[in-house]
C-alpha positions in Angstrom: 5.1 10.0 -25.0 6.0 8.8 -21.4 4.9 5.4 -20.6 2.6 5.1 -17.4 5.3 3.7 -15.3 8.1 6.8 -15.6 7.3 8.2 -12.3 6.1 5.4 -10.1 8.5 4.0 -7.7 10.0 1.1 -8.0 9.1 -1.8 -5.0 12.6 -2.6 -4.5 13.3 0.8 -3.4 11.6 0.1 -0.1 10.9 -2.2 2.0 8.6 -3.3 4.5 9.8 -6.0 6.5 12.7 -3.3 6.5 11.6 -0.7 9.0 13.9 2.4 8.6 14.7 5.4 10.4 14.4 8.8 9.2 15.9 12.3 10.4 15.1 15.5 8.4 16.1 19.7 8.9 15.3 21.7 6.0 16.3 20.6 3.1 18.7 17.9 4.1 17.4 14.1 5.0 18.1 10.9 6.6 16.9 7.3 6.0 18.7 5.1 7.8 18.5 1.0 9.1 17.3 0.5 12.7 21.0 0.7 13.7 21.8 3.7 12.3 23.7 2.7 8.8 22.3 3.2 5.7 23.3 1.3 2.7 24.4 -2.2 3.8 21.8 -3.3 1.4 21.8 -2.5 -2.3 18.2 -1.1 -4.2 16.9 0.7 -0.9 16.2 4.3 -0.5 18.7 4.5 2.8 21.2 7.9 2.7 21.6 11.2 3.5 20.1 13.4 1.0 20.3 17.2 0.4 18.3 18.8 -2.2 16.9 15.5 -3.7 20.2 14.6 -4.6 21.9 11.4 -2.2 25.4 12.6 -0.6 26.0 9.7 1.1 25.2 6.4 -0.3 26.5 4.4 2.6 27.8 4.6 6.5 28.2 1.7 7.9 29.5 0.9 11.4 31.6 -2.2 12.0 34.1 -3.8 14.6 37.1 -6.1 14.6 37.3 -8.3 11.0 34.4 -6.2 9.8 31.7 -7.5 12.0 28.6 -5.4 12.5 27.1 -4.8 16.0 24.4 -5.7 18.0 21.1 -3.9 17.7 19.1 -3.7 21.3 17.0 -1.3 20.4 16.9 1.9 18.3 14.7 5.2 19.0 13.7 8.5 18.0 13.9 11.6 20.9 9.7 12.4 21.6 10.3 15.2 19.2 11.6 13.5 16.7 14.9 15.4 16.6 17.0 12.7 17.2 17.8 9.1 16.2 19.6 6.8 19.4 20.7 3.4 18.3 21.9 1.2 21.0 24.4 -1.8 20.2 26.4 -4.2 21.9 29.8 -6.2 20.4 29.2 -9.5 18.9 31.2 -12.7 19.7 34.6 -11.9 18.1 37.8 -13.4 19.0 38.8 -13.2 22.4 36.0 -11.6 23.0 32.2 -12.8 24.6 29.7 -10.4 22.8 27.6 -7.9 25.0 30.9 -6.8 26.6 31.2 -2.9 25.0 27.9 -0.6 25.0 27.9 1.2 21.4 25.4 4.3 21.6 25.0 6.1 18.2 22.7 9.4 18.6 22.3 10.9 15.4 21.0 14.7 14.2 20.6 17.2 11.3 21.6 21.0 11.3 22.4 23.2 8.7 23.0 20.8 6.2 25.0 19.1 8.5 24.4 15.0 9.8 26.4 14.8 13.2 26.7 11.8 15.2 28.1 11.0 18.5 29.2 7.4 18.8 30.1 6.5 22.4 31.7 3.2 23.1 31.9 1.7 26.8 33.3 -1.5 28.9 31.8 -3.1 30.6 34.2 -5.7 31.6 36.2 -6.6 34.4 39.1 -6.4 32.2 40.6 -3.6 29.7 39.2 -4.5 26.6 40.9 -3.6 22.9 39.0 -3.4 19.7 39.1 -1.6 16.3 36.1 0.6 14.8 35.8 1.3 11.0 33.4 3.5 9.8 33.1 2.9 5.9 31.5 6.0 3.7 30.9 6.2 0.2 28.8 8.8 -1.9 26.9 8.0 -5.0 25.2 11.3 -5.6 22.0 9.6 -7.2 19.5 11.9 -8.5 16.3 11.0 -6.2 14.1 9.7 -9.1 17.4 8.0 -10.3 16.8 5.9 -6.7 13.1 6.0 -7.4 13.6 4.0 -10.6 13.2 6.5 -13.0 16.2 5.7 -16.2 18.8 8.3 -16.3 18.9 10.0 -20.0 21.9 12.9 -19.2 25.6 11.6 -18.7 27.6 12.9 -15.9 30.6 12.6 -14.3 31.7 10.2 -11.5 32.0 10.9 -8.0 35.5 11.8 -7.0 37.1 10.5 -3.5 39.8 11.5 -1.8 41.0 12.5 2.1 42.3 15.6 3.4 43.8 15.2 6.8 41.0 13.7 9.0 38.3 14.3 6.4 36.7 12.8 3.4 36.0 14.2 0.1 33.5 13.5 -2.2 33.0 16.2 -4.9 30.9 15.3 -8.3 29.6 17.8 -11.4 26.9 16.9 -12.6 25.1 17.0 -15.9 23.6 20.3 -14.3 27.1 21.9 -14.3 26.6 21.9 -10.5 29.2 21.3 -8.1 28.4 18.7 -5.3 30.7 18.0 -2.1 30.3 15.3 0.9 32.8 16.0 3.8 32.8 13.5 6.0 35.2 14.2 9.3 36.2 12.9 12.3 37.0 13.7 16.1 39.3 12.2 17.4 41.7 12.2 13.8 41.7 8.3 12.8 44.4 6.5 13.5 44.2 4.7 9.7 42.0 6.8 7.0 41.8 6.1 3.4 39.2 6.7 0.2 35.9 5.5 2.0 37.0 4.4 5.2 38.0 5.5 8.9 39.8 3.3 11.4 40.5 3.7 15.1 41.9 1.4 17.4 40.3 1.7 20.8 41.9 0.9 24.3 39.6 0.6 27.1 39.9 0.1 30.3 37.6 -1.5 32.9 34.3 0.5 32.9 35.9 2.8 30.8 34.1 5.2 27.7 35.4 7.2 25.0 33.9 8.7 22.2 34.1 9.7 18.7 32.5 12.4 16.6 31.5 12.5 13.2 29.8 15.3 10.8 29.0 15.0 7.3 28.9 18.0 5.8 26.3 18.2 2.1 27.0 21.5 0.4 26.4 22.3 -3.3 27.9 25.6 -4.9 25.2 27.8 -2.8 26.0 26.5 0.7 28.7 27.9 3.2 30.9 25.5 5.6 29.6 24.5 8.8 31.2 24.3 12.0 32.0 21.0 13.2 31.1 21.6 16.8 28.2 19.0 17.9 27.2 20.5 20.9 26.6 23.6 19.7 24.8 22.1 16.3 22.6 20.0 19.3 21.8 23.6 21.0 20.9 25.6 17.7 18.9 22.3 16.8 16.6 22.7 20.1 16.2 26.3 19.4 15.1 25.9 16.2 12.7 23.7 17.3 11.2 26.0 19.7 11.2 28.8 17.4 8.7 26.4 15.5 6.5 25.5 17.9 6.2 28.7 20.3 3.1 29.3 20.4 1.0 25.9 18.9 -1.5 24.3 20.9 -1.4 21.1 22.7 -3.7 17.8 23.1 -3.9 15.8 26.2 -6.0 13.5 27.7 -6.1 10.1 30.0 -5.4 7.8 27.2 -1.7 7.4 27.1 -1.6 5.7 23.8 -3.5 8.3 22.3 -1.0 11.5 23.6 1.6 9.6 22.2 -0.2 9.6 18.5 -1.1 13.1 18.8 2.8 13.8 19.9 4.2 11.7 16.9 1.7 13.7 14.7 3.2 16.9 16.4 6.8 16.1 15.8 6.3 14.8 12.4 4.5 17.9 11.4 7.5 20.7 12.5 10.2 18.1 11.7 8.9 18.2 8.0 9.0 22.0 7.8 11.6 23.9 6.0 12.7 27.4 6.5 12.6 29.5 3.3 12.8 32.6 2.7 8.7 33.7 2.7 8.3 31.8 6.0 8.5 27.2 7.2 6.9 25.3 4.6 6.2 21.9 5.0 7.8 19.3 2.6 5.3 16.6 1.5 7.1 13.2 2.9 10.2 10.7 3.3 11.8 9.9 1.4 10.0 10.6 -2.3 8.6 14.0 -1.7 10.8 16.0 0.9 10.0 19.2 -1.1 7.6 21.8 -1.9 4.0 20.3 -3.2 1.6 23.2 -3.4 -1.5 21.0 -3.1 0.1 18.6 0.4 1.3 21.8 1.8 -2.1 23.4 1.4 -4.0 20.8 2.9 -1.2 20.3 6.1 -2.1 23.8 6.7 -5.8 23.6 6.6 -5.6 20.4 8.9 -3.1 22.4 11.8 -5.0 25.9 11.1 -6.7 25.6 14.4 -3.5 24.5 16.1 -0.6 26.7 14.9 -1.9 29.3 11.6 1.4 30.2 11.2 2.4 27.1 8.7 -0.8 28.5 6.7 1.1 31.9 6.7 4.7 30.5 5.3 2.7 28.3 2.7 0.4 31.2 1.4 3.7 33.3 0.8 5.7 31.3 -0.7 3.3 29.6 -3.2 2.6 33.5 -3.7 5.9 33.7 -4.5 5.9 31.3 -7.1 3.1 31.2 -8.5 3.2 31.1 -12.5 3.1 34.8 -14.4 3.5 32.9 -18.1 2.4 30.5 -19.9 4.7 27.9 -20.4 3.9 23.9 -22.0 6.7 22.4 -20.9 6.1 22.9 -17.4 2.0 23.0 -17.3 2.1 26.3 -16.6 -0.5 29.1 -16.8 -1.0 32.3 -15.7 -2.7 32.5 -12.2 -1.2 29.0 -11.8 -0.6 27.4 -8.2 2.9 25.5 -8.0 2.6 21.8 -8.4 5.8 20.5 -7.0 9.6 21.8 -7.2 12.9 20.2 -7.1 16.5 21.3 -7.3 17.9 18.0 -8.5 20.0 17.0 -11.1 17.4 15.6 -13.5 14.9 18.4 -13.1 17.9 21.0 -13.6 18.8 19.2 -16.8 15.1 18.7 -18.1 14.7 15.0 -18.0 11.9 15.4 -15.5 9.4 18.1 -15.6 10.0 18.8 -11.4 12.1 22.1 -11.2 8.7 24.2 -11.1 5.8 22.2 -12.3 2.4 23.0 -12.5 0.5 20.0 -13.4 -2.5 20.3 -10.7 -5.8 21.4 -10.8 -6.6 21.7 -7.3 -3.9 23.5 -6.1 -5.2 27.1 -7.9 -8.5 27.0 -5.6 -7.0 25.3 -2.8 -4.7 28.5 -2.2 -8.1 31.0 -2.3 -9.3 28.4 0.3 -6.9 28.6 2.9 -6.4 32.5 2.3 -10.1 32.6 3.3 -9.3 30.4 6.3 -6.4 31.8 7.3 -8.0 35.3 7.6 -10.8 34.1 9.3 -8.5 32.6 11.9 -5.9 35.0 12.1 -7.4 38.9 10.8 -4.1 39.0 9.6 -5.4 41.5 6.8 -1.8 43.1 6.0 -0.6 39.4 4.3 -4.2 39.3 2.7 -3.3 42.1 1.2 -0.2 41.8 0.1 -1.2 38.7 -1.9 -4.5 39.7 -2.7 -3.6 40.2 -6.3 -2.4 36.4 -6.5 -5.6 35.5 -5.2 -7.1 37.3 -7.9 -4.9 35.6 -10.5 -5.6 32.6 -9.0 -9.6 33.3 -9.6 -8.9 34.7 -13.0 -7.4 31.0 -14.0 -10.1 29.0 -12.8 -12.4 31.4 -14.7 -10.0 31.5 -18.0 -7.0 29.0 -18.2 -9.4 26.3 -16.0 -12.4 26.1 -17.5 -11.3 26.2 -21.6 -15.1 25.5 -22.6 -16.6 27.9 -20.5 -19.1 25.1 -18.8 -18.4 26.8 -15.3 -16.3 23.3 -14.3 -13.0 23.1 -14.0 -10.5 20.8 -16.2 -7.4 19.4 -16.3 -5.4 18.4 -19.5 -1.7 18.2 -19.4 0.4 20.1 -22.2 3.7 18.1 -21.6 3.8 14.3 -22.6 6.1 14.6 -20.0 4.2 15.5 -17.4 1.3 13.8 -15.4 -1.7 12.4 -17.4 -4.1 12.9 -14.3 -3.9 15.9 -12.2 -5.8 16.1 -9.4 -4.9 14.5 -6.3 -5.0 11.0 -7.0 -2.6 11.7 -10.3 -1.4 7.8 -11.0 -2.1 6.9 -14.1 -5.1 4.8 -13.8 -7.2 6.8 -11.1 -9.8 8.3 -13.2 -11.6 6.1 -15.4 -15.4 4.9 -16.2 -18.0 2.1 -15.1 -16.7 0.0 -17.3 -13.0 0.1 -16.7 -12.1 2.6 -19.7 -10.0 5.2 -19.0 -11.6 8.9 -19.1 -10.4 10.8 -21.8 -9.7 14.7 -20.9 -10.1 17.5 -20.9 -11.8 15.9 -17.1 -13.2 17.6 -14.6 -12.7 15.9 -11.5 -15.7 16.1 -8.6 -13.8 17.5 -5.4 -12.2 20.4 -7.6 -15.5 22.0 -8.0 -16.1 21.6 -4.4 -12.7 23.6 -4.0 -13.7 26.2 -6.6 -17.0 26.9 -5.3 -15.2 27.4 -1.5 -12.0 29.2 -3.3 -15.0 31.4 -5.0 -17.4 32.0 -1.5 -13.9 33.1 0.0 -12.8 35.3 -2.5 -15.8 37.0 -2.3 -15.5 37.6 1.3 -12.1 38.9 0.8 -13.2 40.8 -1.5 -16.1 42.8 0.4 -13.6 42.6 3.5 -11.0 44.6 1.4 -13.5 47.0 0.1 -14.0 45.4 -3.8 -17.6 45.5 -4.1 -17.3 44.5 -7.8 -15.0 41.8 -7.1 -17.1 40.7 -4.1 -20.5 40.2 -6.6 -18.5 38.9 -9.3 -17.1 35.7 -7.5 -21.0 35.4 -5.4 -22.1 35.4 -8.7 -19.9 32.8 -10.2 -20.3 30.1 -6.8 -24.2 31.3 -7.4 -23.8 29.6 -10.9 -21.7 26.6 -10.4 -24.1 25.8 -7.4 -26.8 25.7 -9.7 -25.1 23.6 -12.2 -23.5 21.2 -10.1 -25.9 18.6 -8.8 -27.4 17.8 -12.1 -24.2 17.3 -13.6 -22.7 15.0 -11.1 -25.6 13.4 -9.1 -25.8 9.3 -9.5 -29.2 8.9 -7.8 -29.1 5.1 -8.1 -25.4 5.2 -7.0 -26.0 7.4 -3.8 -23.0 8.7 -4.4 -21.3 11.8 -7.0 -19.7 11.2 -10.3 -15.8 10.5 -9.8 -15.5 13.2 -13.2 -16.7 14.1 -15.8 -14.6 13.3 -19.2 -14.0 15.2 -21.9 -17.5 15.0 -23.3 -18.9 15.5 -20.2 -19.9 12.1 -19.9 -20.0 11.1 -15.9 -17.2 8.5 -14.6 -19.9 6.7 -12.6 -17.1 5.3 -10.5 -17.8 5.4 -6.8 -14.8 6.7 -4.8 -13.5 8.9 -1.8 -13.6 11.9 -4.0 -17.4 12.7 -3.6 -16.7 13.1 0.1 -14.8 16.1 -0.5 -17.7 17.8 -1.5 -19.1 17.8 2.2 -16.2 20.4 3.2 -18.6 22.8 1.8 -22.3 24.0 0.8 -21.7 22.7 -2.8 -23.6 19.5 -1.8 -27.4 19.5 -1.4 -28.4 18.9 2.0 -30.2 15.0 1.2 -27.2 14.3 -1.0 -24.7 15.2 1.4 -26.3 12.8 4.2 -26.6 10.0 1.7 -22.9 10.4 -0.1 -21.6 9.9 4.0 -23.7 6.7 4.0 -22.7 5.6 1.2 -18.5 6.2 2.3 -19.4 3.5 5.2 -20.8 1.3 3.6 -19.0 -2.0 3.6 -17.7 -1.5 -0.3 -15.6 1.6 0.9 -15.4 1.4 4.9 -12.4 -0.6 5.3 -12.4 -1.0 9.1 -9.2 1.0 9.2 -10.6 4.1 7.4 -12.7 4.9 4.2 -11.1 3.2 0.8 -10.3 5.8 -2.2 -12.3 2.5 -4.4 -15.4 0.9 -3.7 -14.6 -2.8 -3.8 -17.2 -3.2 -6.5 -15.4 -1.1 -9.0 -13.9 -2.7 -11.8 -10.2 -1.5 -11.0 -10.8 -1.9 -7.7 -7.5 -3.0 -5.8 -6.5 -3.1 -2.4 -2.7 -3.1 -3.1 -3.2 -0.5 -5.7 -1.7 3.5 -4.7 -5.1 5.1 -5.3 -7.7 2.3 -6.5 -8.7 1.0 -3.3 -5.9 2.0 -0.6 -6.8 3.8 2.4 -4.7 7.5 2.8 -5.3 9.1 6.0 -5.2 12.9 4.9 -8.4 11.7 2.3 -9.8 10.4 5.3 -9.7 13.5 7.3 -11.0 15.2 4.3 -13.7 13.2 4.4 -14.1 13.5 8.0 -14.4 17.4 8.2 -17.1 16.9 5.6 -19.5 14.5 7.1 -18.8 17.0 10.9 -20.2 19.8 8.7 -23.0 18.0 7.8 -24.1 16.5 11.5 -22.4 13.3 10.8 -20.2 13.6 14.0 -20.5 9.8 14.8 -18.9 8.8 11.4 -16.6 11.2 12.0 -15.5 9.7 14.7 -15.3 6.3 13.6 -12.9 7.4 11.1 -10.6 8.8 13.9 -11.1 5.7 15.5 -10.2 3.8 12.1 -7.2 5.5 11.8 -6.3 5.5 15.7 -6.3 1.5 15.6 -3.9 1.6 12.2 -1.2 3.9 13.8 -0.7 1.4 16.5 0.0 -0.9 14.4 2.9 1.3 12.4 6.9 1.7 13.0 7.5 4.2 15.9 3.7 4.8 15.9 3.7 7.0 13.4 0.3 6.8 10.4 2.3 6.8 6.9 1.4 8.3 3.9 -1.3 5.5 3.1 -1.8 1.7 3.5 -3.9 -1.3 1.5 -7.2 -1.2 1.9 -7.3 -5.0 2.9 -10.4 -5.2 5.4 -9.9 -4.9 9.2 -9.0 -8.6 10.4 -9.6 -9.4 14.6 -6.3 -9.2 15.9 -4.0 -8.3 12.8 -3.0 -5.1 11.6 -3.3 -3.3 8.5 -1.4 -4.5 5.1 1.6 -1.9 4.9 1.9 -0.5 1.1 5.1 -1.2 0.2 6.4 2.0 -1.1 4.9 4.6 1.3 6.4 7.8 2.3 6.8 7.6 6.6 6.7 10.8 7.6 4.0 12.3 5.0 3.0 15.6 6.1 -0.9 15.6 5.7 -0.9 12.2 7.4 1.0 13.4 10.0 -1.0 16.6 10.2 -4.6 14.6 9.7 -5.4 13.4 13.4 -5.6 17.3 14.5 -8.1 17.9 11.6 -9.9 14.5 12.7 -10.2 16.2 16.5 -10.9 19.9 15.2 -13.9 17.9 13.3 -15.0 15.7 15.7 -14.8 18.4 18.3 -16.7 21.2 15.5 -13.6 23.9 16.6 -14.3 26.9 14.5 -12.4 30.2 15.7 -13.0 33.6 14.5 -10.4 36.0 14.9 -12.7 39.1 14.1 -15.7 38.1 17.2 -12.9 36.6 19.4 -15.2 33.4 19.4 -13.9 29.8 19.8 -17.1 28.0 18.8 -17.6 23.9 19.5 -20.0 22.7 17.6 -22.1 19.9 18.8 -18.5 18.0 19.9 -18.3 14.1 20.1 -15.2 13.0 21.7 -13.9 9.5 19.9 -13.8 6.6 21.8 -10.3 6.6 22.3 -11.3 9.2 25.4 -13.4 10.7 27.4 -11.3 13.8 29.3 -9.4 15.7 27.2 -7.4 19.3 27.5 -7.0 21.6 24.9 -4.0 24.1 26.0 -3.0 27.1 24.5 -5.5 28.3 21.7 -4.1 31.6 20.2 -6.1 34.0 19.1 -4.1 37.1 18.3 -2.4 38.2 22.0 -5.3 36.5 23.6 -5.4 32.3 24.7 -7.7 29.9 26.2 -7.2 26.4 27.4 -10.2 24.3 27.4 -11.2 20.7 29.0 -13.7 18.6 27.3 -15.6 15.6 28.9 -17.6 13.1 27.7 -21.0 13.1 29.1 -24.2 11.2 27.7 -24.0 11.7 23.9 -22.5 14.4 23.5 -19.8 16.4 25.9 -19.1 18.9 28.6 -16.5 21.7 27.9 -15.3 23.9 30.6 -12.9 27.0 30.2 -9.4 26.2 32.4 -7.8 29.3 31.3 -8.7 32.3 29.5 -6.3 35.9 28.6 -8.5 38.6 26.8 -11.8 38.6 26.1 -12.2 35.5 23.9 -15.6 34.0 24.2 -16.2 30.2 24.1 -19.4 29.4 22.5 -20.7 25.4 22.9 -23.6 24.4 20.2 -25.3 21.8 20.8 
C-alpha cells in the first residue's frame, strides 16, 4: 500500500523566494535561474528536460577564477518564446565590474535548447577575459526530482567530448538509450568532461559571440541541425501556425492586455504537436504532459477564442482512450486517459503514469467538450469519426462508473498504487466528512454528476444530430433520471450549499467546498439552489479576496497552505465563474475576475500560477505564493478568457451563425474593450464593448459573412 506522501512534491524542490524562468516546445523544457543557469543550487527543479526525464542537470555561466555575472535584468519575448538575460562582469582582477555587456537569449526547437551568448566592451581599453560554461547531466527521472524514492537500479551517466561537443549518454532501467550533446560555435579553445573554455580578446567597443545547442534525443529522435538562426525562424513559424486564426482582447487598461497576452503566450507555449493534432500539457515543471481532465478544461475555457485546441485534445484522448480492462493502471473500457508519461519510472512500473486512468471526471468531461465543440465549430466529420468513443465513453459512466446502479457516478481505485481520490482535487486528504474523517469509497464526488448530466444532455444532442433516435432518448432519459435524483441526495438546506460526496454508503460529506459551484455550469442545479450555492461561495468563509477558496475556513481540515483544503486555484475559480454567469450572477462573476486580476500582478513575469494560499486579501500585500506550484499551468493560463467569455455571456453557434452576448458586465478592470477576430467557420467579426450604466454597449467593428450578433439583455 502506498503511503499518502508517494506522489506529493517535495518543498525543497521549489522555491519561492527563488523566481525561475521557464522555456518549453513540445516535449522538451526549461527551468532556469533569473540569469539563465540552472543548477547552481542543489534540490531545485532547474534543467532541461525531455520527456520527463532531466538531460541537463546544470549550465552554468562563469568568468575569470570562476566568478558568476551580474544580473540586470532577465526577460521573456511578449510571446513567451524566448528567455533574454542581461549581465554585466563583476569586479575581477584588473578589472572594474560593469565593463563587458553579457546578453544570453535562450530558445527551444525540435528538442533542441539554443542559446546565443553575446559578450561586448565597453571600455576604452581592449579588455581580456576567459568564459567557462560548465554542463553536467544527471538524467533524473522527473518524480525522482519530485521526491518520489527510486526502487529500479540503473546505470550512470557516461561523459565524454567529441571534438567541440559533449556527450552524455545513459541506459536506463527502461533499456532506453539517452544522449545530451552539448556543442559549441566557435570550437573552445580548452574542452573537457563537463566544461568549455574560451579565452576572449576584445577590443574597445568590440562584441563577439558564442553559440551553444544542446541537443536531448532518446532512441526515437533524429539529429538536429545546429544552425540557430534557422531554429529561431522555424521557431516563429511554428508559432504562427498556432495561433493563425485565434482571437484577440484589447482594451484601454494596459495592465490588463498585458494579463490577457501572458495568458495568450502561456496557453500556445504549453501546447505540443502530436500526431492527432496540439495538445496542451498540464504545467511546469511537474506536469508538462498529457492530463486528459487539465487538457479538457484548457479547451473548454479557449473554445470561444481558438476551437482548434478542443479539436487536437478530442483526437487524441480518442486515440487513447482505454479498450480493456486493466487494474494496474485503473483502467476500464470506455475509459478517458488520466495522465501519461514516457519516463523512466513509468516505463519500468514503479509509478503507475505511462497511461493511467485513475479519474472520474475525465470520461464525461470528453462528451462535454465534444458537445461544445460541435456547437462551436459544426465540424460534424470529427464528431463522427469519434462518435463511437463518445459512446464508450457513455457506456462507462452507465456500466464501469456507476457499479451499484444508483444513477451516480463513483470512483474507487484498483491499484494501491495509484491515487486514492480521483476526481480533481486527488491529494490524499481532499474528500472527507464533517467531522474530519476521511470518506470511505466507492465516493461519488458532487461536480462529476454535474459533468455526467451535461456529458448525457450532449450526447443526446449528438445523437439526434447524427440521426440515432434511440441513442438520442436513451441518454434524455438517463439526464431525465439523474435530474430527478440529484437534489435530494446532495442538498444541505441548512448548509446553503451541496454535499462535497457522497461516501461509500451514500452517506453525504457535509463539507462545504468549491466543488458545489461546478454544478452551476449546468441545469443540474435547481434554480433557488443555484442562486443560494453562489452566495454561499462569497461568503467570507470561502471568498478569499483573491478568488473563491476550494475550503470554507470553518471546515475542520481547513488550511490555507494546504494544495486543495483551503488554496485558491484559478481554473476552479473560472469554473465557478461560468456557473454563477449562467445563472444571472454576472456581478460575482466579475468579482472573481477581478480577484484573480489583482493576484496576477502580484506574480513572477505577471503570469497567475497553478494556485496560491488561500490567506485572506491584506491592503497593500500580495497573495501568499504556494510553495510548490506549477508556473505556467495550462488552465490557469487559459482561465482569464473563460472569466471574460462569462462575464461577457459569449455563446456562438456555428449552425445559426449567431454570436450571442448575454446580459455582458465588463469587470472593473475596463470599460472599452475590443474583441478581434471571432471565427466562425470562413466567416469573422470583431466586436467593441463599452461600459455603459449597468450593463454595456456592444457595437459590430467588422463583420465577413452573414454572422449575426445577438445582445440579451
Amino acid at each position: 500500500m502506498n503511503s499518502k506522501d508517494d506522489y506529493d512534491v517535495a518543498t525543497s524542490t521549489w522555491h519561492a523566494e527563488r523566481p525561475q524562468k521557464v522555456l518549453k516546445h513540445d516535449d522538451l523544457f526549461a527551468v532556469f535561474d533569473a540569469s539563465g543557469d540552472c543548477g547552481r543550487v542543489s534540490h531545485s527543479a532547474e534543467g532541461l528536460y525531455f520527456k520527463d526525464t532531466r538531460f541537463l542537470s546544470r549550465w552554468t555561466l562563469r568568468l575569470d577564477g570562476g566568478r558568476f555575472p551580474l544580473l540586470l535584468s532577465s526577460i521573456h519575448d511578449d510571446d513567451g518564446s524566448a528567455l533574454t538575460a542581461t549581465l554585466a562582469n563583476p569586479t575581477m582582477e584588473g578589472m572594474p565590474k560593469d565593463l563587458i555587456g553579457i546578453t544570453r537569449t535562450k530558445f527551444l526547437m525540435a528538442g533542441c535548447c539554443h542559446e546565443r551568448l553575446g559578450l561586448r566592451n565597453y571600455d576604452i581599453h581592449e579588455r581580456f577575459l576567459q568564459v567557462a560554461i560548465c554542463v553536467d547531466a544527471d538524467f533524473k527521472d522527473l518524480f525522482e526530482v519530485r521526491g518520489t524514492t527510486r526502487i529500479a537500479n540503473s546505470s550512470k551517466p557516461i561523459c565524454r567530448t567529441i571534438g567541440n561537443t559533449i556527450v552524455f549518454t545513459y541506459i536506463g532501467a527502461d533499456a532506453v538509450d539517452r544522449a545530451t550533446e552539448v556543442s559549441f560555435r566557435p570550437a573552445p579553445h580548452d574542452i573537457s568532461q563537463g566544461e568549455a573554455k574560451f579565452r576572449i580578446t576584445l577590443l574597445p567597443g568590440g562584441t563577439t559571440s558564442i553559440v551553444t545547442r544542446v541537443r536531448c534525443g532518446d532512441d526515437s529522435t533524429a539529429p538536429a541541425d545546429f544552425g540557430i538562426i534557422s531554429a529561431y525562424r522555424a521557431k516563429r513559424r511554428d508559432l504562427q501556425r498556432k495561433t493563425g486564426r485565434i482571437a484577440t482582447v484589447v482594451t484601454t487598461n494596459d495592465v490588463f492586455n498585458d494579463l490577457m497576452c501572458r495568458c495568450t503566450s502561456d496557453v500556445y507555449m504549453l501546447l505540443a504537436r502530436t500526431t492527432h493534432g496540439y495538445y496542451p500539457h498540464a504545467g511546469i515543471p511537474w506536469y508538462s504532459t498529457i492530463f486528459g481532465r487539465d487538457g479538457i478544461l484548457t479547451a473548454l475555457f479557449m473554445l470561444w477564442v481558438d476551437p482548434n485546441i478542443a479539436k487536437g485534445v478530442l483526437l487524441y484522448l480518442a486515440a487513447t482512450q482505454a479498450k480493456t480492462r486493466d487494474p494496474l493502471t485503473d483502467a476500464e473500457p470506455g475509459k478517458i486517459l488520466h495522465e501519461q508519461r514516457q519516463c523512466e519510472m513509468a516505463n519500468t512500473g514503479e509509478v503507475p503514469f505511462g497511461r493511467y486512468y485513475g479519474t472520474v471526471d475525465a470520461t464525461p468531461l470528453f462528451v462535454v467538450l465534444a458537445g461544445e465543440y460541435w456547437r462551436r465549430t459544426g465540424d460534424e466529420k470529427t464528431i463522427r469519426y469519434i462518435w463511437p468513443n463518445i459512446q464508450a465513453a457513455l457506456r462507462w459512466c452507465e456500466t464501469d462508473g456507476d457499479r451499484d446502479n444508483d444513477g451516480f457516478i463513483e470512483y474507487h481505485r484498483q491499484t494501491p498504487k495509484g491515487l486514492a481520490n480521483q476526481g480533481w482535487k486527488d491529494s490524499h486528504d481532499a474528500i472527507f466528512h464533517a467531522d474530519g474523517r476521511a470518506a470511505e469509497g466507492p465516493i461519488a464526488l458532487v461536480e462529476v454528476q454535474a459533468y455526467v448530466y451535461q456529458a448525457l444532455v450532449n450526447g443526446a444532442m449528438l445523437a439526434r444530430h447524427l440521426g440515432n433516435a434511440d441513442a438520442a432518448r436513451r441518454y434524455a432519459s438517463r439526464a431525465d433520471s439523474l435530474l430527478n435524483a440529484f437534489h435530494d441526495a446532495y442538498w444541505l438546506d441548512d448548509c446553503g450549499t451541496y454535499a462535497l460526496a457522497l461516501d461509500g454508503s451514500k452517506q453525504p460529506c457535509r463539507v462545504t467546498a468549491s466543488n458545489a459551484g461546478h454544478i452551476l455550469t449546468c441545469d443540474l442545479a435547481r434554480p433557488e439552489a443555484a442562486r443560494r450555492v453562489g452566495m454561499t461561495l462569497m461568503e467570507t468563509e470561502m471568498w478569499s479576496g483573491w478568488g473563491v477558496r476550494t475550503l470554507a475556513t470553518s471546515m475542520p481540515r481547513y488550511n490555507p497552505m494546504s494544495y486543495h483544503n483551503g488554496s485558491v486555484w484559478p481554473h476552479d475559480n473560472a469554473v465557478l465563474a461560468m456557473g454563477l454567469a449562467r445563472f444571472g450572477m454576472k456581478r460575482e462573476a466579475a468579482r472573481i475576475f477581478e480577484g484573480l486580476y489583482a493576484a496576477q500582478s502580484y506574480q513572477p513575469d505577471n503570469r497567475l500560477p497553478e494556485l496560491f494560499c488561500g490567506n485572506p486579501r491584506r491592503r497593500g500585500r500580495g497573495p501568499v505564493s504556494y510553495p510548490v506550484s506549477c508556473s505556467p499551468q495550462a488552465w490557469a493560463a487559459a482561465a482569464p478568457f473563460a472569466l471574460l467569455g462569462a462575464c461577457l455571456g459569449i455563446e456562438i453557434d456555428h449552425a445559426g451563425q449567431v454570436v450571442t452576448l448575454r446580459q455582458p458586465v465588463l469587470p472593473a478592470m475596463t470599460s472599452d474593450l475590443r474583441l478581434n477576430g471571432i471565427w466562425i467557420g470562413d466567416g469573422v467579426v470583431d466586436l467593441r464593448v463599452i461600459q455603459s450604466g449597468g450593463g454595456a454597449a456592444v457595437d459590430v467593428t467588422r463583420r465577413t459573412k452573414e454572422i449575426a450578433v445577438n445582445v440579451v439583455s
